[in-house]
BAGULO-790845 format. One record per residue (C-alpha): residue in one letter; chain; x, y, z. Coordinates in nm, 4 decimals. Layout:
SITE resn chain        u        v        w
SITE    A     A        X        Y        Z
...
***
This chain:
SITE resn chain        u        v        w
SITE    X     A   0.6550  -1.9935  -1.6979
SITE    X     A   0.4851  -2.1453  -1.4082
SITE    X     A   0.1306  -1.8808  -1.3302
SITE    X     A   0.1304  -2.0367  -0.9793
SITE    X     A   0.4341  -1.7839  -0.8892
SITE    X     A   0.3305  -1.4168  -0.8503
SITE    X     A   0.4387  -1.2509  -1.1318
SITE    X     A   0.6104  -0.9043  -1.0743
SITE    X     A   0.7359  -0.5996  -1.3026
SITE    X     A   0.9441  -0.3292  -1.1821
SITE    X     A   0.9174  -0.0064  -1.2723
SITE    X     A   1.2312   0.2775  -1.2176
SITE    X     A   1.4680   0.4905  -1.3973
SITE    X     A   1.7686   0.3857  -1.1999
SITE    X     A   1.9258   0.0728  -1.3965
SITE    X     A   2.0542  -0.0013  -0.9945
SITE    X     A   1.7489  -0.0196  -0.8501
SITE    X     A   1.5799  -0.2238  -1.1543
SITE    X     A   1.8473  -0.4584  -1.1675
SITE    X     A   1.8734  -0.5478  -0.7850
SITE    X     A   1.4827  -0.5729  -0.7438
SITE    X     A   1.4690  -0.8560  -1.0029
SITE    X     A   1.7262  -1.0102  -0.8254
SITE    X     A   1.5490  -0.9629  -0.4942
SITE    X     A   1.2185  -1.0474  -0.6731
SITE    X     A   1.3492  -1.3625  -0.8338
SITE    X     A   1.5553  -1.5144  -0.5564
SITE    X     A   1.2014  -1.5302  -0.3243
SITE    X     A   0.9995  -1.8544  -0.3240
SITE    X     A   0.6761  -1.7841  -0.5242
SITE    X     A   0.7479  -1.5177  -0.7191
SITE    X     A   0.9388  -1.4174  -1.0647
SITE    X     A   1.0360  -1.0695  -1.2129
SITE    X     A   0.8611  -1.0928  -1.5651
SITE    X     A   0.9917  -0.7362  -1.6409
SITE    X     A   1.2169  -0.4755  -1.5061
SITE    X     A   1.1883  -0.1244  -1.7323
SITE    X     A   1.1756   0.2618  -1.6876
SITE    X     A   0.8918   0.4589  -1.6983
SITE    X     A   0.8037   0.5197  -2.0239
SITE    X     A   0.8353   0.1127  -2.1438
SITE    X     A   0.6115   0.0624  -1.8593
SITE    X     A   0.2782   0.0093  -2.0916
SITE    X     A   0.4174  -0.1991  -2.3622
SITE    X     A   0.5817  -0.3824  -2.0889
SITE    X     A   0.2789  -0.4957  -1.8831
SITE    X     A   0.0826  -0.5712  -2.2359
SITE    X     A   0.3534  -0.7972  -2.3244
SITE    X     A   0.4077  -0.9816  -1.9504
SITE    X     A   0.0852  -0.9263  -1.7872
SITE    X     A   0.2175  -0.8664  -1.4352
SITE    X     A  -0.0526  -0.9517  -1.1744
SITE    X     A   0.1662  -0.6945  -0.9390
SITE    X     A   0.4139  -0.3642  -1.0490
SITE    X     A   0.6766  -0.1700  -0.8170
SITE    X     A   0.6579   0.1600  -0.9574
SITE    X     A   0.8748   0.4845  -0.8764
SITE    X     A   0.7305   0.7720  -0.7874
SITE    X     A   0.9331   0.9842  -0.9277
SITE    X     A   1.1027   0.9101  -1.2756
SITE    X     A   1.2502   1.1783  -1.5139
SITE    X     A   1.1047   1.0443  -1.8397
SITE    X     A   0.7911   1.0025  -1.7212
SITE    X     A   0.5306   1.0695  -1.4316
SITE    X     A   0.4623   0.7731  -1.2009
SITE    X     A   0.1324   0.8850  -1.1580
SITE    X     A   0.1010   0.8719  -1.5566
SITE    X     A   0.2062   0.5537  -1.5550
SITE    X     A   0.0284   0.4664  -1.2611
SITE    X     A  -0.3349   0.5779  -1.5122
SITE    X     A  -0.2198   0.4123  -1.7822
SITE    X     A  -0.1460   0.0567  -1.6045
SITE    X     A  -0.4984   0.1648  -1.4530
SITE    X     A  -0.6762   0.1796  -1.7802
SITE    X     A  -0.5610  -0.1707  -1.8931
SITE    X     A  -0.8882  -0.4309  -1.8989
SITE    X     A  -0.7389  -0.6514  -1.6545
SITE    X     A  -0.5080  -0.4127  -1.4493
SITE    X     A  -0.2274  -0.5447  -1.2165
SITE    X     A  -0.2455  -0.4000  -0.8406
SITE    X     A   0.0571  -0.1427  -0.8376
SITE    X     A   0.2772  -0.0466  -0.5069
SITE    X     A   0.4736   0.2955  -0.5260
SITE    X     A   0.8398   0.3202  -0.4384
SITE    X     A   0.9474   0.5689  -0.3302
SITE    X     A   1.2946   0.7024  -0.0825
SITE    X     A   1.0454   0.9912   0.0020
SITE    X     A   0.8893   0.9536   0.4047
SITE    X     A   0.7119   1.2683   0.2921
SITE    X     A   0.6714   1.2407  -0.0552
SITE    X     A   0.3607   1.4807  -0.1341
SITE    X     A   0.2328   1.2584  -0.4429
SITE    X     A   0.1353   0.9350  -0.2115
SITE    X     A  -0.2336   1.0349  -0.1561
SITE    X     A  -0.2688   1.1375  -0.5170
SITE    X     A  -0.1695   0.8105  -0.5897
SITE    X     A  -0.3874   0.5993  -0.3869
SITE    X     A  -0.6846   0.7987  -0.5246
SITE    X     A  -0.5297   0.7202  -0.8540
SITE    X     A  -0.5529   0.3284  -0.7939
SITE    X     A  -0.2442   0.2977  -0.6390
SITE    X     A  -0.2879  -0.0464  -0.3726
SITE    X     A   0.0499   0.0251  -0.1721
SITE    X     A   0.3481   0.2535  -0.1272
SITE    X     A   0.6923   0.0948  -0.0237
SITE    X     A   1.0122   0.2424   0.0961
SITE    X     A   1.3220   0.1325  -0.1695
SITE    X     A   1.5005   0.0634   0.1735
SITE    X     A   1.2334  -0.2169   0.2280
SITE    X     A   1.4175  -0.5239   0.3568
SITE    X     A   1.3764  -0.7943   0.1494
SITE    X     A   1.2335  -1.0554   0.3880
SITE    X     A   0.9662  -0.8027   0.4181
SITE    X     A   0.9534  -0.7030   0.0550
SITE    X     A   0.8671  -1.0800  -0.0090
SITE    X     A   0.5602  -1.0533   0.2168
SITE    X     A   0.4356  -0.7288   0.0701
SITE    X     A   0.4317  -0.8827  -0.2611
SITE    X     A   0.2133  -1.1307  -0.1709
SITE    X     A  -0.0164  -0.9222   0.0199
SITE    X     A  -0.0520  -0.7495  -0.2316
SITE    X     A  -0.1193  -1.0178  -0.4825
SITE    X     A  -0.3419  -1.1560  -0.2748
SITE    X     A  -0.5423  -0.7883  -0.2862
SITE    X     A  -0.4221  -0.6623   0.0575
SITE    X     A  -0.3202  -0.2918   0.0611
SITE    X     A   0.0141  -0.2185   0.2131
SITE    X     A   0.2032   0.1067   0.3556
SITE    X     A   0.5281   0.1362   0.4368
SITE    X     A   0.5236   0.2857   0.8360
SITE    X     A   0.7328   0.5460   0.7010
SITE    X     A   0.5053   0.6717   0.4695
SITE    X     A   0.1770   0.5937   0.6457
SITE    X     A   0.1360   0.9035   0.8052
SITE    X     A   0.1588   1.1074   0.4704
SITE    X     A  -0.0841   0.9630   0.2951
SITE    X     A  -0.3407   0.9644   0.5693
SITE    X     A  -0.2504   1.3291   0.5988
SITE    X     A  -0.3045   1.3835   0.2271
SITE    X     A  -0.6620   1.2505   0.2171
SITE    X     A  -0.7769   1.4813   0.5625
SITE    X     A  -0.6278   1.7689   0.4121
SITE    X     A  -0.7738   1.7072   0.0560
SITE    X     A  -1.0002   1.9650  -0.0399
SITE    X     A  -0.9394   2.2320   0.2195
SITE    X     A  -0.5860   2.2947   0.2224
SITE    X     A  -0.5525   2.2993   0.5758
SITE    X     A  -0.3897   2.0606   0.8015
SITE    X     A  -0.5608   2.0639   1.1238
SITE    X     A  -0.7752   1.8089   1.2955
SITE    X     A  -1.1384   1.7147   1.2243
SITE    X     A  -1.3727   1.8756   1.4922
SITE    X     A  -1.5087   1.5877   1.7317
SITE    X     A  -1.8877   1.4349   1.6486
SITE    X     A  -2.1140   1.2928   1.8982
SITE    X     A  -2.1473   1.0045   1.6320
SITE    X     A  -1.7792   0.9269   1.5652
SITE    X     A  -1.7066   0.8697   1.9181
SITE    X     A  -2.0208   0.6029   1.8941
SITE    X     A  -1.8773   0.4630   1.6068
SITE    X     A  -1.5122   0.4572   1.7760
SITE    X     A  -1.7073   0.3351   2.1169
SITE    X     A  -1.8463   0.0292   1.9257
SITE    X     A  -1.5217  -0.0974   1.9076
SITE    X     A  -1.3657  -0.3731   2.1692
SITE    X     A  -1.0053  -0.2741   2.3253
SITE    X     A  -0.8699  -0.5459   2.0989
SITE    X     A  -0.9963  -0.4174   1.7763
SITE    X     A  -0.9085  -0.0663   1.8806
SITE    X     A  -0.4892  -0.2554   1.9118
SITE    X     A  -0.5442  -0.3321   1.6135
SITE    X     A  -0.6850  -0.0434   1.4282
SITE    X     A  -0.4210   0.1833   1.5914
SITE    X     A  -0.1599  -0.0720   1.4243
SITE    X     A  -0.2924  -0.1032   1.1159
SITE    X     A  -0.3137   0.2839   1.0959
SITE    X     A   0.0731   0.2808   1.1808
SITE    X     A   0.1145   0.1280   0.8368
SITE    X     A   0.1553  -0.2542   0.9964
SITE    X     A   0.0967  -0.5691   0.7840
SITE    X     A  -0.0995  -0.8097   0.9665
SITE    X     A   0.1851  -1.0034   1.0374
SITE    X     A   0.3393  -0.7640   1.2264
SITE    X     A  -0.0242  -0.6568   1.4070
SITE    X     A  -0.0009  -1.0735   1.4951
SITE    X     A   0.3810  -1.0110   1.6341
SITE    X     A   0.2944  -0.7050   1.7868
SITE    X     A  -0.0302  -0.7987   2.0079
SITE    X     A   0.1000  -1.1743   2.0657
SITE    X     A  -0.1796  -1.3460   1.8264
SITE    X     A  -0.2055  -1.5332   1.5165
SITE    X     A  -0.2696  -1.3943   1.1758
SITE    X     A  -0.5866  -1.5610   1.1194
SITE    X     A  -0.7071  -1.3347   1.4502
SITE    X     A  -0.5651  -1.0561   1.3149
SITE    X     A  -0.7224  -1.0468   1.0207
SITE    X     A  -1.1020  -1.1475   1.2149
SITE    X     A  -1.0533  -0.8207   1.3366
SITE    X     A  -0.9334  -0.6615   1.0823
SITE    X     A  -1.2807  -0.7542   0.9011
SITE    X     A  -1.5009  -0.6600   1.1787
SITE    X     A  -1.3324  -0.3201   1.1851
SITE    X     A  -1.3673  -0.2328   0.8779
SITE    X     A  -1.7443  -0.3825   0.8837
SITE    X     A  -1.7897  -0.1505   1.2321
SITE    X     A  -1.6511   0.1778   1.0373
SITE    X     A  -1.8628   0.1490   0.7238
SITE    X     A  -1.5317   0.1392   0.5072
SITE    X     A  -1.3944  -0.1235   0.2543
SITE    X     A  -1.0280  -0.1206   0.2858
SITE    X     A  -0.7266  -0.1017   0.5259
SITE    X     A  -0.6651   0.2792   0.4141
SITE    X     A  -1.0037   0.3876   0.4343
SITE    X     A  -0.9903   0.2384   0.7991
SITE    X     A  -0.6241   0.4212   0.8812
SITE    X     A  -0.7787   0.7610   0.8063
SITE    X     A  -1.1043   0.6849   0.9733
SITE    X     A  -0.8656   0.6211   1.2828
SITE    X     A  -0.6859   0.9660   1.2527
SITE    X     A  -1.0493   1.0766   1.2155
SITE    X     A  -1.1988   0.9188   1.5479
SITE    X     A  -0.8617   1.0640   1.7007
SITE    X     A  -0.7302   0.7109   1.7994
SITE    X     A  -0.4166   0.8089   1.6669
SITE    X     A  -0.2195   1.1484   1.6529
***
């Protein structure tokens, strides 16, 4: 097999599903479904193919996708992992993300898209699914105190947020909508490469590491509802 292509296992209890996803996977240019299995193969599977990404269901009937989700996890070279899910609200998303998870995908993705997202992810971007976005940003402002309301305002969150240019603000406000930079690029009229300048120097300006952190951090500073 040619390692130059990303190498992709999919993960779901619906034979459906499994079966058009490697068909999906395979028919893209630079990548190959090593594996298509249920839940509870999911282990052995990934020992045997070494998948540098997974699509793995949320929610599988013989076994926990947040199970599986720890035991891809605990492997010495883990592959990223992206939830799927049909869920817009699916309460398990933030769990997941503090579980390792580096994306969460609709199963309605379209597959020009879906081709994208692989990459990205490959590549060690972190994607969301617009859908979804919301949810788990949600789940990590509510963790811990069971309450959804807003964060009170702080004199030094609205220095942080006021240390931000208009432009980087666009694109903050995007990315916390759950947009790839590709679409942030489509969105604001600019290239990629821009996109993901800013992207950086956000992410340098909030004192966070990755594109979630930053998403919640918005919701925090109140630059999105």
């Amino acid at each position: 097999m040619n390692r130059s292509a990303v190498h992709v296992m999919i993960v779901d209890d619906e034979d459906l599903i499994r079966e058009g996803l490697r068909r999906i996977v395979d028919g893209f240019d630079g990548t190959r479904a090593v594996a298509a299995c249920t839940g509870s193969r999911a282990l052995d599977e990934a020992r045997e193919h070494r998948p540098d990404v997974v699509l793995l269901d949320v929610r599988m009937p013989d076994r926990y996708g947040l199970d599986v989700l720890a035991d891809l996890r605990s492997l010495p070279e883990p592959p990223v992992v992206a939830m799927l899910t049909t869920f817009d609200a699916d309460e398990h998303l933030a769990a997941a993300l503090r579980g390792g998870a580096a994306g969460f995908l609709l199963k309605d993705t379209a597959p020009e898209q879906l081709e994208y997202l692989i990459k990205e992810l490959a590549a060690g971007g972190r994607v969301i699914a617009p859908k979804v976005a919301r949810t788990v940003v949600d789940g990590f402002l509510r963790a811990g105190t069971g309450e959804p309301s807003d964060p009170p305002a702080d004199p030094a969150d609205r220095a942080q947020a006021d240390e931000l240019t208009p432009r980087e603000r666009d694109v903050l406000v995007l990315l916390a909508e759950g947009l790839s930079n590709a679409e942030i690029a489509r969105r604001l009229l600019i290239g990629t490469t821009t996109v993901k300048d800013h992207v950086s120097t956000v992410l340098g300006k909030l004192g966070v590491t990755n594109r979630v952190q930053a998403a919640v951090r918005a919701h925090q500073l109140r630059l999105v509802r």
